[in-house]
C-alpha positions in Angstrom: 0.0 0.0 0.0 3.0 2.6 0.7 4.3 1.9 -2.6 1.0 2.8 -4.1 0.6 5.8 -2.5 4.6 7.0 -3.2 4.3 6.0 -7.0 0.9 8.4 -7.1 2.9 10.8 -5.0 5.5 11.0 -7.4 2.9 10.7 -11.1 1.3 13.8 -9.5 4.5 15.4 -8.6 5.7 14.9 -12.3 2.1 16.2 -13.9 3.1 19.4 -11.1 6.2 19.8 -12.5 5.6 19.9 -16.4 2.7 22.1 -15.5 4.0 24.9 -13.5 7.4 24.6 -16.4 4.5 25.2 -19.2 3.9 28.7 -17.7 8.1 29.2 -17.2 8.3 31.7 -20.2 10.7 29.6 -22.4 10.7 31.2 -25.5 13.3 29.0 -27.2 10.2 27.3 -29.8 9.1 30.7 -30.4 9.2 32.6 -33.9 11.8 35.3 -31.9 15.3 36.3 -33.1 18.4 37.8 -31.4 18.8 41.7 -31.2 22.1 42.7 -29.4 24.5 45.6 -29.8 26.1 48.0 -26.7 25.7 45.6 -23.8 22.4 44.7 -24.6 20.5 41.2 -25.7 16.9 41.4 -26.9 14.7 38.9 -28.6 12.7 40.3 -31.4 9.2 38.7 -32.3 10.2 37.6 -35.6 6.5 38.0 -37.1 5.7 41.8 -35.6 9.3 43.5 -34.8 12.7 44.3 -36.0 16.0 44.8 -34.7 17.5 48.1 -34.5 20.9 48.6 -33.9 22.8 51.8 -33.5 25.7 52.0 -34.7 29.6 54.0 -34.6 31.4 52.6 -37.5 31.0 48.9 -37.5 30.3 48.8 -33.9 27.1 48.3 -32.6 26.2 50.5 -29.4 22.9 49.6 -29.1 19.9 47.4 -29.6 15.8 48.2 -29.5 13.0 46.0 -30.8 10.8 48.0 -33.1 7.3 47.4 -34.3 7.3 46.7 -38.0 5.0 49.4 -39.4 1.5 48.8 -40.0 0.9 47.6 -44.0 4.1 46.2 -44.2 4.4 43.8 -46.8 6.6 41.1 -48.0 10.4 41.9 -47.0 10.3 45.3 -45.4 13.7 46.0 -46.6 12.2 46.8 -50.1 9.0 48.9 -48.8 8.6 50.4 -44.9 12.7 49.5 -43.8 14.6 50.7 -46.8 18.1 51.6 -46.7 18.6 55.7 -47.1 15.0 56.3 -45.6 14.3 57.1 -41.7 18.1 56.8 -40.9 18.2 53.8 -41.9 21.9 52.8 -43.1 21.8 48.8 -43.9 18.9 46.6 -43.5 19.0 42.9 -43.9 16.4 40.0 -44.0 16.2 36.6 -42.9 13.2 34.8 -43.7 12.1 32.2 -40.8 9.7 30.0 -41.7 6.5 32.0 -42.4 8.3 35.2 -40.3 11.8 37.0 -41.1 14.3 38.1 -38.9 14.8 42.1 -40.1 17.4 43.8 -38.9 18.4 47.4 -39.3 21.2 49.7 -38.6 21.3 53.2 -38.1 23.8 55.6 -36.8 24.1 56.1 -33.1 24.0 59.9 -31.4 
């Protein structure tokens, strides 16, 4: 009878366990993407965001996730994120499945 009740101790302790970890935040099967630059490490929703970084040079010096403009289509590097436009000094575009990584650089202040 003890062993009953420690193997149902331990099934319910298990269903506990993979329960409260289901509401741990883990993003890692997620569609987001790295954003870093100046000490700082984002992740970008892949499907609604983009990475800015600022940058001196070729050095990053810092990193925001932005919202990808409303009526955005298709790679946002030819329409709403082009290079020239906004600040906007290089912008690159990595297609993720049915999101892309986008990525822009601007110069820092």
């Amino acid at each position: 009878m003890r062993s009953m009740v420690k193997l149902v101790g331990a099934a319910l302790a298990m269903v506990a366990m993979v329960a409260l970890g289901g509401c741990g935040g883990d993003t890692t099967d997620d569609d987001s993407f790295s954003c870093t630059g100046g000490g700082v490490a984002l992740r970008c929703i892949a499907s609604t965001q983009y990475c800015e970084q600022a940058t001196n040079g070729s050095v990053a010096t810092g990193a925001a996730c932005r919202s990808i403009p409303a009526g955005c289509v298709g790679n946002p590097c030819n329409s709403c994120l082009m290079s020239g436009t906004g600040g906007i000094i290089l912008c690159s575009t990595i297609t993720l499945g049915d999101a892309r990584a986008t990525t822009v650089n601007v110069r820092s202040n």
